[in-house]
N, C-alpha and C positions, 0 to 999 in steps of 0.2 A: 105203483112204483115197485121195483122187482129192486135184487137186493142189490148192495148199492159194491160187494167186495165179496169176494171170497177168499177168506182169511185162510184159505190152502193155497191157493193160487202164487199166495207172493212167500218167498222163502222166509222173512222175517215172522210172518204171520202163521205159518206152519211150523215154525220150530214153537209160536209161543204156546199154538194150538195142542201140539203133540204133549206139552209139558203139563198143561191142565186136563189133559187127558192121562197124564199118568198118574198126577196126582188124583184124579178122581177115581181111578182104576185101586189105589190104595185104599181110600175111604170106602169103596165098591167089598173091598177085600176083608174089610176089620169087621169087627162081631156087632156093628150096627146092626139093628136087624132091617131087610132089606124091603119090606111093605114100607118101615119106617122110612129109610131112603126115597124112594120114590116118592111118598107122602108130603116129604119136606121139598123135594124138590120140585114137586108140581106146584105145590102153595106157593113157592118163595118166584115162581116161574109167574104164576095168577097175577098175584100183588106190580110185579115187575111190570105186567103186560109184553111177554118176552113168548109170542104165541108158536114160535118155535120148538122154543124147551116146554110148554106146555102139550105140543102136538108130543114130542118124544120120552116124555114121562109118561102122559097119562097112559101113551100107547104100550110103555114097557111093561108099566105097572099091569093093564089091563091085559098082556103075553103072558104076564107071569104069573096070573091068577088073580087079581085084586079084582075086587067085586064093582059093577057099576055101581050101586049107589056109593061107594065110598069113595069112588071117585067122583063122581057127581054132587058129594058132601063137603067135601075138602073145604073148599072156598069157606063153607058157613058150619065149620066143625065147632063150633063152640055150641050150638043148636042143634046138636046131630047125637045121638046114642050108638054109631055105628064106631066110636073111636075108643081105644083104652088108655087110659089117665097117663103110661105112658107114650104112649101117641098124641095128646093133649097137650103133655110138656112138650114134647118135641116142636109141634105145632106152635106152640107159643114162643118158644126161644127164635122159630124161624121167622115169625111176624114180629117181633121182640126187633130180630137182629138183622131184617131187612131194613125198615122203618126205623133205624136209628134214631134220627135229626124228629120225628114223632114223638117219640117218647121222653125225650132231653134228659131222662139219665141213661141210655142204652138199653140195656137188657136188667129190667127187675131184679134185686133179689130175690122175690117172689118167685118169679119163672125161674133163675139159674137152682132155686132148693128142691123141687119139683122135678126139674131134669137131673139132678146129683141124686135124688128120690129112686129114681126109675134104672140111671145109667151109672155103668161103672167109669172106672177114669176114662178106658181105652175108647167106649163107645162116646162118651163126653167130649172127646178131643176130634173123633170122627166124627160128629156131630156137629160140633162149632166147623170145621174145616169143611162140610159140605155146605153148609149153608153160607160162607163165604165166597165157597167156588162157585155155587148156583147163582149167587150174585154177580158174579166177576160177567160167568158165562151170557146171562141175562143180559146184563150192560151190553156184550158183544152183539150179541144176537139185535139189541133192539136197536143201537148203533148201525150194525150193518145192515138193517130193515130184513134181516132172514125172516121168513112166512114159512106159516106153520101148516101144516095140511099133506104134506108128501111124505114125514118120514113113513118107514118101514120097520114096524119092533123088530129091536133085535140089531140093529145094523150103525148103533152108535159107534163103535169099532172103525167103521170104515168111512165114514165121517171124518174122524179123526186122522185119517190115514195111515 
């Protein structure tokens, strides 16, 4: 099955398109650091099964320098030595805060001390908001059966149009 919408195509679906691409373009902008960004956004993309945003992370990540096995570890970083304890947190909050309705109380206090450990407010706030938007984005993607396999690093921009 090929995809089922192209949420550009229709003018309601590209104004909503253009708008969580701005907002991501902000979270892109603040002093998260930006391995971590990609990092969160592949995992939360894994978990989803949303193999689109996983073709366009892993590919950024991998344009921008991020090493194969670390992206090849992602999935199983809790058994990996390739991550730093802030990268841990981060990782945790984003399986924390995918998997909601799993864990029945949300997100740990455990994981939110760890991430306030590692990040300051600004990155804390850009932090929680990509990992909301990677979900929003996810749902979209697996909704409209977008397949993963053709992006192009680099050309998320125009995607978005």
């Amino acid at each position: 099955m090929g995809t089922r919408m192209d949420l550009f195509a229709n003018e309601i679906g590209a104004r909503i398109g253009k708008r969580i691409f701005a907002v991501s373009q902000v979270i892109h902008e603040s002093p998260l650091p930006k391995p971590t960004q990609e990092l969160v956004q592949l995992r939360a993309s894994q978990i989803n099964g949303c193999g689109f945003c996983v073709d366009i992370h892993g590919k950024d990540a991998a344009a921008a320098g991020e090493t194969a096995a670390r992206l090849n570890l992602v999935a199983t970083w809790r058994h990996s030595s390739v991550f730093t304890e802030a990268e841990r947190a981060a990782l945790a909050l984003t399986e924390e805060g995918t998997r909601i309705i799993d864990g029945y109380e949300g997100v740990s206090d455990e994981t939110w001390g760890r991430v306030r450990a590692h990040y300051d407010a600004d990155q804390t706030v850009a932090l929680v908001a990509l990992i909301a938007m990677i979900n929003a984005t996810n749902r979209l993607g697996v909704m409209l059966a977008n397949e993963g396999g053709a992006y192009e690093p680099g050309n998320l921009a125009t995607i978005a149009g």
